[in-house]
N, C-alpha and C positions, 0 to 999 in steps of 0.2 A: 504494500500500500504506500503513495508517493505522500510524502509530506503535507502539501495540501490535501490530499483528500482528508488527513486526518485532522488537520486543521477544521474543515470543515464538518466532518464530523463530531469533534470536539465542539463547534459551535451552534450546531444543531442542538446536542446535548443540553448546552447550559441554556439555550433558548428555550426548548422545554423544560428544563429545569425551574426558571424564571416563569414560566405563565402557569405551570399548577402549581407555583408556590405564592401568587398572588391572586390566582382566579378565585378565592374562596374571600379573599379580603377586597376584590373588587365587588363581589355579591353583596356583601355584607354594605359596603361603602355605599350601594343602590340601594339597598334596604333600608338604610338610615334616613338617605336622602329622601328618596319616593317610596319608600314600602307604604304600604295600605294595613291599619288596624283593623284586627279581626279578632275574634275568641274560637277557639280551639278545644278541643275535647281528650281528653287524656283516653287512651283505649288500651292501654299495655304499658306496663313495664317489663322493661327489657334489664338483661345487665351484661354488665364485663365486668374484666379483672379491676374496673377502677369505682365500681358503682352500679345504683338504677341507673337506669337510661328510659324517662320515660316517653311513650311513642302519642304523638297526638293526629288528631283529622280535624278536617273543618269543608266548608261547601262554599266556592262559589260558582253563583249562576249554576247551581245542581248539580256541579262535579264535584265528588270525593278526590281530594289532597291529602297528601301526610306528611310529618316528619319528625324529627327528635327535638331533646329537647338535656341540656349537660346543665343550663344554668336552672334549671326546677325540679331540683330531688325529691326536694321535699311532699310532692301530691302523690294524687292514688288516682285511679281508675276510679271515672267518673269527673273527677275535677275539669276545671276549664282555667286554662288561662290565654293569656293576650299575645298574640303573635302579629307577625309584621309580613307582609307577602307582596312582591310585586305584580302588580296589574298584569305583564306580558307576560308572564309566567310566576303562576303561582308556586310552582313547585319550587321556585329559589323563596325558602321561609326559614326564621329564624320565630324564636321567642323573643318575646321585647325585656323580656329580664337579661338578655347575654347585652343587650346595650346600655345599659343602669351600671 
């Protein structure tokens, strides 16, 4: 392999390197700025080696959405709390307690 190509592969590398180690912090930056408040439904808890992890749903315009939730341990199945979701895609959601 000549030099350049490894260059360039090398570059490739840290170029993806660089956008999935900020694609999660640009969501979040949209979510701050335009996310849309909504209340959410706890339907599960989940866990790992670090905790609950509990899993929520919510509806708009009558689809079913989900996602987790690391900054609300503390509820149970059945609870609701307040979540933030962009209009063009609902499926980028966070909890409004991970921005507090």
């Amino acid at each position: 392999m000549s030099k350049q190509w490894s260059k360039l592969v090398l570059l490739g590398n840290i170029i993806a390197l660089v956008y999935f180690c900020t694609e999660n912090d640009i969501e979040h930056y949209h979510l701050r700025k335009e996310g849309i408040i909504t209340r959410a439904y706890i339907y599960k808890i989940g866990s790992s080696g670090k905790g609950p992890i509990p899993r929520y749903r919510f509806y708009i315009k009558g689809v079913e959405y989900k996602g987790f939730t690391i900054s609300d341990t503390k509820v149970k199945v059945g609870d609701t709390i307040t979540i933030r979701y962009l209009e063009k895609d609902p499926n980028v959601n966070e909890s409004e307690t991970y921005f507090k």
